[in-house]
Phi, psi and omega in degrees: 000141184247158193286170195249139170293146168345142154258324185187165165218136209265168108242137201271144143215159218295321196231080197290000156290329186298276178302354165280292176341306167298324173270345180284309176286005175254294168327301200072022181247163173264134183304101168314328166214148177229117183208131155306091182268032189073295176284358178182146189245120196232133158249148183234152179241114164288127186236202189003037199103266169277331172291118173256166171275088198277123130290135206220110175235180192233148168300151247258130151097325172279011168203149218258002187265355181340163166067336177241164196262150177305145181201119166265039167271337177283180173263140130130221188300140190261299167208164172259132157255131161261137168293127191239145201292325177197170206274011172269062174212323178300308176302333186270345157277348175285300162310327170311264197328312172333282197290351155273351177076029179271134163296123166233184181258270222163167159279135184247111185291084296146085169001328195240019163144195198223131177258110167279091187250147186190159198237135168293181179296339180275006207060020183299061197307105179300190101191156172287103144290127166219147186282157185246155219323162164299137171227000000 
């Protein structure tokens, strides 16, 4: 039996009008569920097929942390990756961010692929992957 892939990944955030919007113009996709479950109100994206993107926000008050922001200096999530096939699949993703005015570091070229990192309204760390070229 093999291990199984990723079904989705929550992120919790601060302004869920804010981060639905910003991930719908960074996708160019529309939310598959929008739904109030009383403890927490979450939208979803189907991205790369089967997976989704959960944005996750909390009620006014339920957690003592209100106000601060992601830092993947902490325990616990480091980054989100999206894949990418190769690294001309990164450049049309660079060019994307460009043209949304999303800040990134550049593509960074690395023995085990090539990277694009850039941050959501939360400070959320992204990036764009691709494995490297075949030689």
């Amino acid at each position: 039996m093999g291990f199984p892939g990723f079904a989705h990944v929550a992120v919790t955030v601060s302004d869920l009008p804010v981060s639905v919007a910003w991930y719908k113009r960074l996708t160019g996709l529309e939310p598959v569920l929008d739904e109030d479950t009383g403890p927490f109100h979450h939208v979803a994206f189907a991205i790369g097929g089967a997976a989704l993107l959960a944005l996750h926000a909390f009620p006014p008050g339920t957690a003592d942390r209100t106000g601060q922001t992601f830092d993947e200096h902490r325990t616990g999530l480091d980054h989100v990756a999206f894949g990418c096939a190769d690294r001309a699949e990164l450049e049309r993703w660079q060019e994307r961010l460009d043209s949304l005015g999303v800040a990134h570091g550049g593509i960074i070229d690395a023995h085990y692929g090539s990277a694009l990192a850039f941050r959501d309204p939360d400070n959320l760390a992204l990036e764009f992957f691709a494995p490297p070229a075949p030689s």
